[in-house]
C-alpha positions as CSV (number, residue, x, y, z in Angstrom):
1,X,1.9,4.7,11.9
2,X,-0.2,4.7,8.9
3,X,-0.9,3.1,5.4
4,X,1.4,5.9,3.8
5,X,4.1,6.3,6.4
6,X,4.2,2.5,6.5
7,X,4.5,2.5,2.6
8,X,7.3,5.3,2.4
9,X,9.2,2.8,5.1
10,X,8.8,0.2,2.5
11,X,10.0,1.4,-0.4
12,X,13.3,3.4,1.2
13,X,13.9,0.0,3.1
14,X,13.8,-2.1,-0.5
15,X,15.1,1.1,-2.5
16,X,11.6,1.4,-4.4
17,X,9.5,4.2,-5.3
18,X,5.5,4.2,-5.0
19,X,5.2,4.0,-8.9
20,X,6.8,0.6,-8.9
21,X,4.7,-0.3,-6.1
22,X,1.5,0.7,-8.0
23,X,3.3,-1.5,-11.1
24,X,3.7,-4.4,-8.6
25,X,0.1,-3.8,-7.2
26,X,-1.0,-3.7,-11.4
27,X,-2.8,-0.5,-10.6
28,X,-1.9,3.1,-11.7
29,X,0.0,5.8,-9.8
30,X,-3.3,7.8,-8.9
31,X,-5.5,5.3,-8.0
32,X,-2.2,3.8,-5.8
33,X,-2.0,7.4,-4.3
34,X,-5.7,8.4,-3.7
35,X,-6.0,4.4,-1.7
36,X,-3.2,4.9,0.1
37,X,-4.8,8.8,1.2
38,X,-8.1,6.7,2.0
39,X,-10.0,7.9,-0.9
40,X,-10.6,5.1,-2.4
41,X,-10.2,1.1,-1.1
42,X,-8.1,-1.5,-2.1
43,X,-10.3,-4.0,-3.7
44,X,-9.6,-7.5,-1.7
45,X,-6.5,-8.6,-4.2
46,X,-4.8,-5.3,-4.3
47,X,-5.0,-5.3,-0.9
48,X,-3.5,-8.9,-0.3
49,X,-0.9,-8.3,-2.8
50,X,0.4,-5.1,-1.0
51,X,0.0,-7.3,2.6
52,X,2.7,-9.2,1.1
53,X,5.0,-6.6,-0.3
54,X,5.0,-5.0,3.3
55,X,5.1,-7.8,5.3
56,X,2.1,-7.7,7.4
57,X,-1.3,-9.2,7.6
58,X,-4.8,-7.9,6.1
59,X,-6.1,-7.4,9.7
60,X,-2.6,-5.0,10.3
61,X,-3.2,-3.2,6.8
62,X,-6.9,-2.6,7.2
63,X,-5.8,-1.0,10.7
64,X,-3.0,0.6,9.1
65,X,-5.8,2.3,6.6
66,X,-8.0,3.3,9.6
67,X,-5.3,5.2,11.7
């Protein structure tokens, strides 16, 4: 699985979509969309704060971003 399947599961499982995500993350819809593609990183709060919201640790998202 990756960071985007694993973020699609997310939000269908807590009936969200990825803009309120983004909103919860306090970032905007394209910079939420091109980090979750890998084209740009999470900076370290973003990423903590979206560790959270899907229930797993840094080390699991920072493999989740690397598969």
């Amino acid at each position: 699985m990756n960071l985007s399947e694993k973020v699609g599961e997310y939000a269908e499982k807590n009936n969200e979509t990825r803009d309120s995500i983004a909103d919860k993350l306090g970032i905007s819809r394209s910079s939420f969309f091109n980090k979750v593609r890998g084209s740009y990183e999470f900076s370290l709060s973003e990423a903590y704060k979206l560790s959270r919201l899907l229930g797993v640790s840094l080390d699991e998202l920072h493999e989740l971003t690397v598969s």
